[in-house]
VOVO-618011 format. One record per residue (C-alpha): y, z, x; residue in one letter. Coordinates in steps of 0.5 Angstrom, whole numbers, plus 2048, in hexadecimal, padded with zeros to 3 digits. Example, Ala and Ser with C-alpha at 12.3 -4.5 7.8 and 13.67 -1.06 7.14 Angstrom:
7F7810819A;7FE80E81BS;
//
This chain:
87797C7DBX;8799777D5X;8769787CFX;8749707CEX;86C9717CDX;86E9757C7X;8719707C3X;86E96A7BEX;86E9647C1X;8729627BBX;8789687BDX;8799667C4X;87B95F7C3X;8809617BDX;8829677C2X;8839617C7X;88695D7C1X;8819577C4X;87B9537C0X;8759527C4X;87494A7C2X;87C9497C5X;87D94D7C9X;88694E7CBX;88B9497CAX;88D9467D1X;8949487CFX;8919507CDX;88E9507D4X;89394F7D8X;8989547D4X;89295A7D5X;8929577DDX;89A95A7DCX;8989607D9X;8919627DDX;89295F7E3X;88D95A7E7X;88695C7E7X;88695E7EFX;8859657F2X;88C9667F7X;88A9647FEX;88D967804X;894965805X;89595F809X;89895F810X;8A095E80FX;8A3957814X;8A895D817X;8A1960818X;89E95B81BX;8A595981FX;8A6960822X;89E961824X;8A095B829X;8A395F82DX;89E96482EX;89C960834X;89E96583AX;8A095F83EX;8A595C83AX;8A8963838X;8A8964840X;8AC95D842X;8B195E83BX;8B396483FX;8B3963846X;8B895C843X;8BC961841X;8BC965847X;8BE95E84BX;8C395D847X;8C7963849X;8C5962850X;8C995A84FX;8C395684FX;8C5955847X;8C494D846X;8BE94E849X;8BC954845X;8BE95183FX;8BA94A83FX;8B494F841X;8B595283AX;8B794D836X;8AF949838X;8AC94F836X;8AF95082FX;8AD949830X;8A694A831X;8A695182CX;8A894C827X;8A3947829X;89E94D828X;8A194F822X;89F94881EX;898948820X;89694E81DX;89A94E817X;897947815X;89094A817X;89194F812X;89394B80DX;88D94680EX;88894C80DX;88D94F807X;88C947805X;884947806X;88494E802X;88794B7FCX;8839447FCX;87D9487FDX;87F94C7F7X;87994D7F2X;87A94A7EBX;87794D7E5X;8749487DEX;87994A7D7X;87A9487D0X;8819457D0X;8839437CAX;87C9417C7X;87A93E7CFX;87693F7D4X;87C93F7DAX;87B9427E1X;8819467E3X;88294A7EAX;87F9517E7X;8869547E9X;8889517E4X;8839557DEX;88795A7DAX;8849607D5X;88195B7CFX;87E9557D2X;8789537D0X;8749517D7X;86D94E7D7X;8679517DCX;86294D7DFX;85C94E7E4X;86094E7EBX;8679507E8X;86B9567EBX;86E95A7E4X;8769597E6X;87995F7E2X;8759657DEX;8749627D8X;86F9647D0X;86A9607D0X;86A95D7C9X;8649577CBX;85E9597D0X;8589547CFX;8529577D4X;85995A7D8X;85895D7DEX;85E9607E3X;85D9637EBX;8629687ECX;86096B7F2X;86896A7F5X;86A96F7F0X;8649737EEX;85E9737F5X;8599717F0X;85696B7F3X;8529697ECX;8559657E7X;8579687E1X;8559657D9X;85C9647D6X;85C9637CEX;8629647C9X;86196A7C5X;86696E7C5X;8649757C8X;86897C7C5X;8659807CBX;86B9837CDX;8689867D4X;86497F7D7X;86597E7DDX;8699777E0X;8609767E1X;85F9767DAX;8649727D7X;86096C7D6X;8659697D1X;86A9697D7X;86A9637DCX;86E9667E2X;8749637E7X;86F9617EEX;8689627ECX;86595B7EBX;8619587E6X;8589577E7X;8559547E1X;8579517DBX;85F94F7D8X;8639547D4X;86A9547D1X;86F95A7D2X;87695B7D0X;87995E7D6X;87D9647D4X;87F9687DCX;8829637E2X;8859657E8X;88696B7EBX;88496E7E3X;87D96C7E5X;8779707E6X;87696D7EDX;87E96D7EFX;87E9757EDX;8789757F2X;8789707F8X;87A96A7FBX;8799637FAX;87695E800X;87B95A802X;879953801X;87C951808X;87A95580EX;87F955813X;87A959818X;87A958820X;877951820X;871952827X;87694D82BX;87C95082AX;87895782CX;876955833X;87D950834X;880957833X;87C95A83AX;87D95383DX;88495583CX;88495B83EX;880959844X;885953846X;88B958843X;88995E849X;88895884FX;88F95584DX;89395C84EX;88F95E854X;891957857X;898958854X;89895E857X;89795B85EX;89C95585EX;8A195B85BX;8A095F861X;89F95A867X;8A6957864X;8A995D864X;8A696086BX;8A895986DX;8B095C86BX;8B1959865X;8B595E860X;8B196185DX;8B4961855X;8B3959856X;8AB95A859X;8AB95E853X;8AE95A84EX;8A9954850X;8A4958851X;8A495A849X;8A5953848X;8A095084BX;89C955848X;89E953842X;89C94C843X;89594C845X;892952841X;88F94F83BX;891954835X;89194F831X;88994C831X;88695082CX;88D94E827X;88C946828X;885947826X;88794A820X;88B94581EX;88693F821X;88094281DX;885944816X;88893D816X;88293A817X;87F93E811X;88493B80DX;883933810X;87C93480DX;87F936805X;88192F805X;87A92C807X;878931802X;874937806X;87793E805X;87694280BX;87594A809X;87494C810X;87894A816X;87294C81BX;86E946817X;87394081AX;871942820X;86A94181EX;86A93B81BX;86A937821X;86493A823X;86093781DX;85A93481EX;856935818X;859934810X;85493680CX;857933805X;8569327FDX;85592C7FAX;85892D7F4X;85F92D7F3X;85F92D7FBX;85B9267FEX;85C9247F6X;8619227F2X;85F9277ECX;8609237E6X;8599227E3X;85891D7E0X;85191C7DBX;84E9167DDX;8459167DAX;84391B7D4X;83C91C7D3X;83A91D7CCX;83491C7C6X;8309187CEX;8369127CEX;83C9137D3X;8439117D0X;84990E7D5X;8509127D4X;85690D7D5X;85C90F7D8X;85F9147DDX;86291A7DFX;86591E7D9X;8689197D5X;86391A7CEX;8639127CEX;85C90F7CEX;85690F7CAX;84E90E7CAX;8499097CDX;8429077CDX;83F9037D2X;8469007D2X;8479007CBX;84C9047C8X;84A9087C3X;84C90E7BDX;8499147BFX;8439167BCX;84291D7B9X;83E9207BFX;84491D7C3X;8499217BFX;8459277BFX;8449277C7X;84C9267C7X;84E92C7C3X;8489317C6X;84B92F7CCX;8539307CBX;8519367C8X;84E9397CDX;8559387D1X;85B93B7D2X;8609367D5X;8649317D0X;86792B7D0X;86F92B7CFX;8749257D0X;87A9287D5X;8809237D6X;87C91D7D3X;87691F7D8X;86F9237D6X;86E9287DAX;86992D7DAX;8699347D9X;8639377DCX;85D9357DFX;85D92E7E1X;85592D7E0X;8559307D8X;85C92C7D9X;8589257DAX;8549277D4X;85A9297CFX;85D9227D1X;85691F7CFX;8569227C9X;85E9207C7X;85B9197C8X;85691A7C2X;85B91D7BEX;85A9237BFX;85F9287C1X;85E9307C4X;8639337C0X;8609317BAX;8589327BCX;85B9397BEX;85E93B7B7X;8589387B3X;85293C7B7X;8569427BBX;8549457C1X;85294C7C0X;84E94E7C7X;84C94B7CEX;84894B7D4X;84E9497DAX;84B9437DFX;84A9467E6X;8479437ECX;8419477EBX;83F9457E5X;84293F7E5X;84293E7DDX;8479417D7X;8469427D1X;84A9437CBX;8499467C4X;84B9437BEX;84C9447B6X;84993D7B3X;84793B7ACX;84093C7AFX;8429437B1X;8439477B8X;8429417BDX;8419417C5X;84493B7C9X;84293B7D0X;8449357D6X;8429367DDX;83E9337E2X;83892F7E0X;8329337E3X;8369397E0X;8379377D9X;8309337D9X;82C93A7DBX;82E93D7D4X;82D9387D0X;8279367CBX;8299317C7X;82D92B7C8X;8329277C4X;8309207C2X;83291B7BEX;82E91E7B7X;82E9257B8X;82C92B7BDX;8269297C0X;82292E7C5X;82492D7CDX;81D92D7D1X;81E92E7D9X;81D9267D9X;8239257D4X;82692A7DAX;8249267DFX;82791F7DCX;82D9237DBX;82E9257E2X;82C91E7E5X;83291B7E0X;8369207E2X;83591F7EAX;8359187E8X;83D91A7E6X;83E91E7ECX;83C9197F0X;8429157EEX;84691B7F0X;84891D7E9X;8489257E8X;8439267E3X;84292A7DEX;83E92D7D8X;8409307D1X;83B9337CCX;83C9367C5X;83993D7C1X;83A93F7BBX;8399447B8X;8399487BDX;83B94F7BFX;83E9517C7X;8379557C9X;83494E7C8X;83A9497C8X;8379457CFX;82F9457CDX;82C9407CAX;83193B7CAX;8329337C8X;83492E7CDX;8399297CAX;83B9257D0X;83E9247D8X;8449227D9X;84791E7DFX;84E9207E2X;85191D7E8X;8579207ECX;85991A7F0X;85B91C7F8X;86291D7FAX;8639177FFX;86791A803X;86191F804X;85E919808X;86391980DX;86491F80EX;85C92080FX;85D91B814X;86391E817X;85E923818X;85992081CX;85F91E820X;862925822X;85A928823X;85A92B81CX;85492C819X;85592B811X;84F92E80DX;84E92E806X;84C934800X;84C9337FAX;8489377F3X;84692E7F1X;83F92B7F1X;83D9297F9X;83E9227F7X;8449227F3X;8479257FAX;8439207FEX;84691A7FBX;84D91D7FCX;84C920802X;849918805X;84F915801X;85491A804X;85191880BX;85091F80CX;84891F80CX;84591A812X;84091D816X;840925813X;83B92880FX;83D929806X;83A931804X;8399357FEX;83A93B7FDX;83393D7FCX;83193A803X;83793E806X;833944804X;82D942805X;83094280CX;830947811X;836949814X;83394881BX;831941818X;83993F815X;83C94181AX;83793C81EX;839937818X;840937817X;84393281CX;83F92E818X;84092E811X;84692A80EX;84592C807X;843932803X;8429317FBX;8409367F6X;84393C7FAX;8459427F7X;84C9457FAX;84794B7FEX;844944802X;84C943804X;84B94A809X;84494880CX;84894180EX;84E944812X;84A94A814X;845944818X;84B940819X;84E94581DX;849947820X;848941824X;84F942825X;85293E821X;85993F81EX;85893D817X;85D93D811X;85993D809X;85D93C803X;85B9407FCX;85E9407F6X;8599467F2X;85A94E7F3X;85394D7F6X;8559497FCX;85994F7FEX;855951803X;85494A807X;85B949807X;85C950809X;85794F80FX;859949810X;85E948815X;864942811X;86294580BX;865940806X;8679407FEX;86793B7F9X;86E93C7F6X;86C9387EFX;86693A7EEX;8659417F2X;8659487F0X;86A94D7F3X;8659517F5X;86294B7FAX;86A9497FBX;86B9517FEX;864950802X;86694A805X;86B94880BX;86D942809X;86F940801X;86F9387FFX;8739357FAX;87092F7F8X;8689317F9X;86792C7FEX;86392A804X;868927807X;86E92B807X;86993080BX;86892A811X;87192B811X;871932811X;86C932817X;87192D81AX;877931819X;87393681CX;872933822X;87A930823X;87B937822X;87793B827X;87993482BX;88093582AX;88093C82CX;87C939833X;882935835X;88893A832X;88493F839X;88393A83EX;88A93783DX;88D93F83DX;889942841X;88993C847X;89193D847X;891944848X;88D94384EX;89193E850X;89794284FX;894948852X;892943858X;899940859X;89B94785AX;89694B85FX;895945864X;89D945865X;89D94C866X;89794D86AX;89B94786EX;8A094B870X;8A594586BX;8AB946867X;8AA94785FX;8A794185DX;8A9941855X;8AE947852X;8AD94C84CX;8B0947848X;8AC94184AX;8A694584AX;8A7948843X;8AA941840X;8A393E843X;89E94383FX;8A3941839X;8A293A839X;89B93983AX;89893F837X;89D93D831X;89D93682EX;898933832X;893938832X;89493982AX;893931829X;88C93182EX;88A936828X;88A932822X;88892B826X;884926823X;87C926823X;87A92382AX;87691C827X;86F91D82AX;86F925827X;86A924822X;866920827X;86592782CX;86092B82BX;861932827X;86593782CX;86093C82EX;86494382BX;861947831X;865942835X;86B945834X;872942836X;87394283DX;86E93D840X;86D93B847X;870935845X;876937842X;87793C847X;87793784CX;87B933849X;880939848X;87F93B850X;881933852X;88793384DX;88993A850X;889938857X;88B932858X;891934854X;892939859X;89193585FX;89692F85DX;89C93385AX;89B938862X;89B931866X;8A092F862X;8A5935862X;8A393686AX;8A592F86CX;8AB92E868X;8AD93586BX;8AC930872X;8AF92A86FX;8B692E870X;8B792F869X;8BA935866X;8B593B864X;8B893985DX;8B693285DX;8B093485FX;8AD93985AX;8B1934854X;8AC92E857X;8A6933857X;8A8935850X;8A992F84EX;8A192E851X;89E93384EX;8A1932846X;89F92B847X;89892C84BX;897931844X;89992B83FX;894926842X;88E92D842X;89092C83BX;88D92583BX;88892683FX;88592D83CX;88492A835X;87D928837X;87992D83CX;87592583CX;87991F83BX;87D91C83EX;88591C83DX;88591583BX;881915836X;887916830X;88B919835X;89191A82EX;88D91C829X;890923828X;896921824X;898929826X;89792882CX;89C92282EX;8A092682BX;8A092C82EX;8A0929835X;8A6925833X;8AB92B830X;8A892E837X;8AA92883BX;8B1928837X;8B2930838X;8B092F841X;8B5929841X;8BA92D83FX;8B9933842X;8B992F848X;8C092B848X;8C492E842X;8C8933848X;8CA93A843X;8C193A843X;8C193A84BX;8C494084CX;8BF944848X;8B993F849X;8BA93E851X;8B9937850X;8BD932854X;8BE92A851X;8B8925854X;8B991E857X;8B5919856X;8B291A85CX;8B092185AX;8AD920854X;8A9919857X;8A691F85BX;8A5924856X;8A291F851X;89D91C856X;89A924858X;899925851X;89691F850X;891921855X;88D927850X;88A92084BX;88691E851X;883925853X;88292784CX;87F92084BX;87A920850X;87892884EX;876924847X;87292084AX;86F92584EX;86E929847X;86A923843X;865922849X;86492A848X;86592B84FX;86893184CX;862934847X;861931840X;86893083BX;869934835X;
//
């Protein structure tokens, strides 16, 4: 163990050749980046791309038909043997590509979703990757944080730190400075210390980190979660037994064809030989992989509509959303208070400007005015009383920190004031920190007029400890009539959906005593402006049968009026938290479908909504920024993260991180999430209809008594040309236009519908059915066995194409936008080009058993093929009037 608890603060920093109020140079940072190494602990090595390219070999049957070309190859069938051998490569390599770009997608979810930490660089505040932090940064703590590295406190204001991940204990622990020259003290004891892992309860705080990597407590010790979870997702567990039971019915029909062929006196070593090929083509190894892929590139499309995945089983869930249950602030608003009214000495001034430009000035009754003393103090009490500040970033101001005590820094710049000022002339010596409980902070002061408290909070809150009132000639005495009027004006606010607040002053006090007998100096109201893309997405909502819902710490009418402006609340119920516990859960779980907006809720409200949402079935996504929507995210089933404002406890909680902190980036993840379980959907149809149609091709011709309808190599070709290109195009195909008009899917439902089983059966057996009669009667028509199986060949890779055109809706009609997939234009033409030349370039009929087709032959072809678009049509048709149960 280190011995950093022993040293004075003042001894570390000149240890680590750092002052605290700069922090390192970026150039310092980086030469100690060398020096240490990043700050992460060393993960397991990854898969190599040999390994990944060797594991495709692991197929049993691939290694079985490698072999038995060889073995052909001696016996003299070699041209044969070696097509056969160069399609498998073919398909290896295939094989091989999808799972190395899965790999690479997740490894690429890893590091967007790497954590960040908050450091002095150079005398500013910069998030970085918290890979980055070296021995001698000097890092800031607040309530939520996860601490990055190990690092000596050498700032702790009411701190207080879990580290139940490296310790077992639950209780937050008390964190001060001081050094402690004990030299036996357990990890438990080093309450000057903040460790790698453990995460930040209460209170801010400042450390110079001194240990990172593998050099810290929690690398010596344990793993870190991984920030991506590349689990088993519950589609690709039970595609695994879908594939091991369509797996198993394939090779026993393999085995029969194989066995009729061979009694029926074909050589065995070429029955063999097709056999193993044939199973190589219907045998669906590659499922659980494509899904892989499908849900891994998703992830990454939804990163560029700004939500991070952390899940991969959440993307499956998403599509199945019908409740969102969503903050206001930030989410549904644009979070950029703006002071509107403050109330002080009985008369309401009008604030002029917008959003954080410290441009604007003061109004009476439509006059502008110099602020008055009174005015002057309510700005100053209530910039105090605030941590954020205002700083000009590339010619925009911007604030670093809360936005509402933002609102009120920007207020008070308009009057001449400036927070750095105020804080150097009345420093801050003590504070009681803001929770959603208490509803209020408070600060303490050294002031000319001694110890003083400043204390900003919810109207109700701050009037009930105060006695006194501000006027304009001096303090007077606040009776309950005075509060009653105060109230009034501050509902009156509300009801213009202004957020309002209440600031109060004492002095002299001391910390016992500091929020008891107060004096009320005024209200001020903000406004955080809707996003107008929330709108749409509100409506979006409606559309896709989602049910949007408001939360919000706000005044119910604040939250009234945004919630009627969004068009979220019409018919619904708006309900405070103290109603809400006034309820039975019996009751709430009655009510709950009804209420459209929940104002002055704690976060321990936020678990009794999803609990009751659930229990009405419900799938419910709930957003959280603070470490006390932990829990609700955690129960949730889409938990989801502010990226801006969340806390990284509520980011390792959640499911899903947004990047922008808005609502309607959560209506696009949900739509992603829907394209994607849809494009798994049509990926299956079209793979698992072309194996029953190949597998049927072949067991009605054997069961027939007719001649080998296709050879290895064709059927090997047909298996690499649709379940190549075409099915890999079918997985990124653009959203269905009506998919934010269904109703959410039910998660129980699963993949395999009667619909789409249906749909998979038709397209199945009619391909079987079409490319037997045409193999038989062109065997009558006189033509050679090589013609006739080159124009069935030729049939079933064409009735595949138009399958592909047909299964990018389990609805819709082909038409409808029939190119949208550029992918799959593409694919179908490559695969067109590579047929025509297997079919008329002559060194390829050898190997292929092709032959050159007339006109007349391909007239024939063309028109059996052709024939599969009705028949898929009308099983559409029959599914959109539910013949075959409800559509998922």
């Amino acid at each position: 163990m280190n011995t950093w608890h022993q040293e004075d603060v003042t001894d570390v920093l000149q240890q680590l050749e750092v002052e605290a109020t700069r922090g390192l140079s970026q150039a310092e940072a980086t030469r100690r980046l060398a020096k240490y190494g990043p700050n992460e602990l060393q993960a397991a090595p990854g898969v190599s791309p040999w390994a990944l390219l060797l594991g495709q070999f692991k197929n049993v049957l691939i290694v079985i038909l490698l072999i038995a070309t060889v073995i052909s190859i001696f016996l003299g069938h070699s041209i044969e043997a070696i097509a056969i051998a160069v399609i498998v490569l073919f398909a290896v390599l295939l094989g091989f590509i999808q799972e190395y770009r899965a790999e690479r997608a997740i490894e690429a979810l890893r590091e967007m979703a790497a954590p960040t930490a908050t450091v002095l660089r150079d005398g500013n505040e910069v998030e970085i990757p918290a890979r980055g932090l070296v021995p001698g940064d000097i890092i800031l703590l607040t309530a939520g944080d996860r601490v990055p590295a190990d690092a000596r406190l050498i700032e702790a204001i009411n701190l207080k730190i879990e580290e139940s991940a490296l310790t077992g204990e639950s209780v937050p622990v008390d964190k001060h400075v001081e050094l402690l020259a004990d030299e036996n003290l357990t990890i438990v004891d080093l309450k000057n210390m903040a460790y790698a892992g453990t995460a930040v309860t209460y209170g801010r705080g400042r450390a110079v980190v001194v240990a990172t990597g593998m050099q810290t407590e929690f690398g010596r010790i344990a793993q870190m979660l991984q920030t991506v979870e590349s689990g088993r997702t519950p589609l690709q567990e039970n595609l695994d037994r879908v594939g091991v039971i369509l797996a198993r019915a394939a090779l026993v029909g393999v085995a029969i064809i194989v066995a009729l062929g061979w009694l029926r006196g074909q050589p065995f070593i070429e029955m063999f030989i097709f056999g193993v090929a044939l199973a190589v083509a219907v045998v669906p190894e590659a499922l659980p992989a494509v899904v892989t892929i499908s849900l891994a590139l998703g992830v990454q499309r939804m990163v560029k509509r700004n939500a991070l995945m952390r899940r991969l089983p959440a993307v499956e869930t998403l599509g199945s959303t019908s409740v969102i249950c969503s903050d206001k602030t930030g989410t549904l608003t644009k979070n950029e208070m703006t002071v509107r009214q403050i109330y002080v000495a009985g008369q309401m001034f009008q604030v002029s400007g917008s959003g954080y430009d410290p441009k604007g000035g003061f109004s009476l009754a439509g006059t502008p005015v110099e602020p008055p003393e009174a005015l002057l103090e309510f700005l100053r009490a209530a910039t105090l009383a605030s941590d954020s500040y205002l700083v000009q970033h590339n010619g925009q101001w911007e604030i670093k920190g809360d936005p509402t005590e933002g609102a009120l820094v920007v207020a008070t710049a308009k009057a001449g004031l400036h927070k750095v000022d105020l804080d150097s002339h009345s420093p801050r010596v003590h504070e009681i920190p803001f929770t959603s409980e208490t509803k209020r902070m408070t600060t303490l002061h050294e002031t000319s007029a001694g110890l003083t408290a400043y204390a900003k909070g919810a109207p109700e809150i701050i009037l009930d400890s105060c006695t006194q009132q501000l006027t304009a000639t001096g303090p007077e005495k606040l009776d309950s009539t005075g509060k009653d009027q105060i109230l009034a004006t501050a509902q009156h606010m509300a009801y213009e959906a202004l957020r309002v607040l209440a600031v109060a002053a004492k002095s002299p006090v001391m910390l016992e005593n500091a929020e008891d007998d107060m004096t009320f100096l005024g209200l001020v109201g903000m406004i955080d402006p809707p996003r107008p893309e929330a709108g749409v997405a509100i409506r979006r909502c409606e559309e896709a049968s989602i049910k949007p819902v408001m939360i919000t710490g706000d005044h119910p009418l604040t939250a009234q009026a945004i919630a009627r402006e969004l068009g979220l609340l019409k018919t619904g119920r708006v309900i405070t938290g103290a109603e809400l516990e006034m309820m039975d859960d019996a009751e709430f779980e009655r009510e709950v479908e009804t209420i459209e907006v929940y104002a002055r809720v704690s976060p321990a409200h936020k678990l009794n909504v999803v609990t009751a949402l659930q229990q009405k079935g419900h799938i419910v996504a709930m957003t959280g920024d603070g470490v006390n929507d932990a829990p609700a995210l955690k129960k949730a089933d889409i938990g989801i993260a502010m990226g801006i404002t969340g806390t990284d406890v509520t980011k390792e909680a959640a499911d899903m991180t947004l990047t922008d902190d808005n609502f309607a980036s959560i209506v696009a993840a949900v739509e992603e999430g829907r394209g994607i379980f849809g494009n798994i959907k049509k990926y299956l149809m079209y793979l698992l209809s072309a194996n029953i149609g190949e597998i049927g091709l072949m067991a009605g011709a054997t069961v027939l008594g007719l001649p080998l309808p296709l050879s290895a190599v064709q059927i090997l070709y047909v298996n690499l040309a649709t379940d190549g290109l075409p099915a890999l195009a079918l997985a990124v195909d653009p959203p269905e236009k009506d998919l934010m008009r269904r109703k959410p899917r039910n998660p129980r439902t699963g993949i395999f519908t009667r619909p789409v089983i249906t749909l998979m059966l038709a397209g199945g057996v009619w391909s079987t059915l079409v490319n037997l009669s045409l193999f038989t009667w062109a065997l009558k028509s006189g033509r050679s066995h090589a013609e006739a199986m080159t124009m069935t060949f030729v049939a079933l890779v064409l009735i595949e194409f138009f399958k592909a055109y047909n299964f990018r809706s389990d609805r819709l009609s082909m038409l409808n936008q029939p190119f949208a997939n550029k992918w799959l234009n593409l694919a179908i033409l490559w695969e067109i080009t590579l047929l025509l030349l297997i079919v008329y370039v002559p060194v390829l009929h050898l190997p292929f058993g092709t032959f050159s087709l007339t006109l007349i032959d391909w007239v024939i072809v063309l028109g059996v093929a052709l024939t599969i678009n009705p028949v898929l049509e009308l099983g559409k048709w029959l599914v959109r009037r539910g013949w075959f149960g409800e559509l998922a």
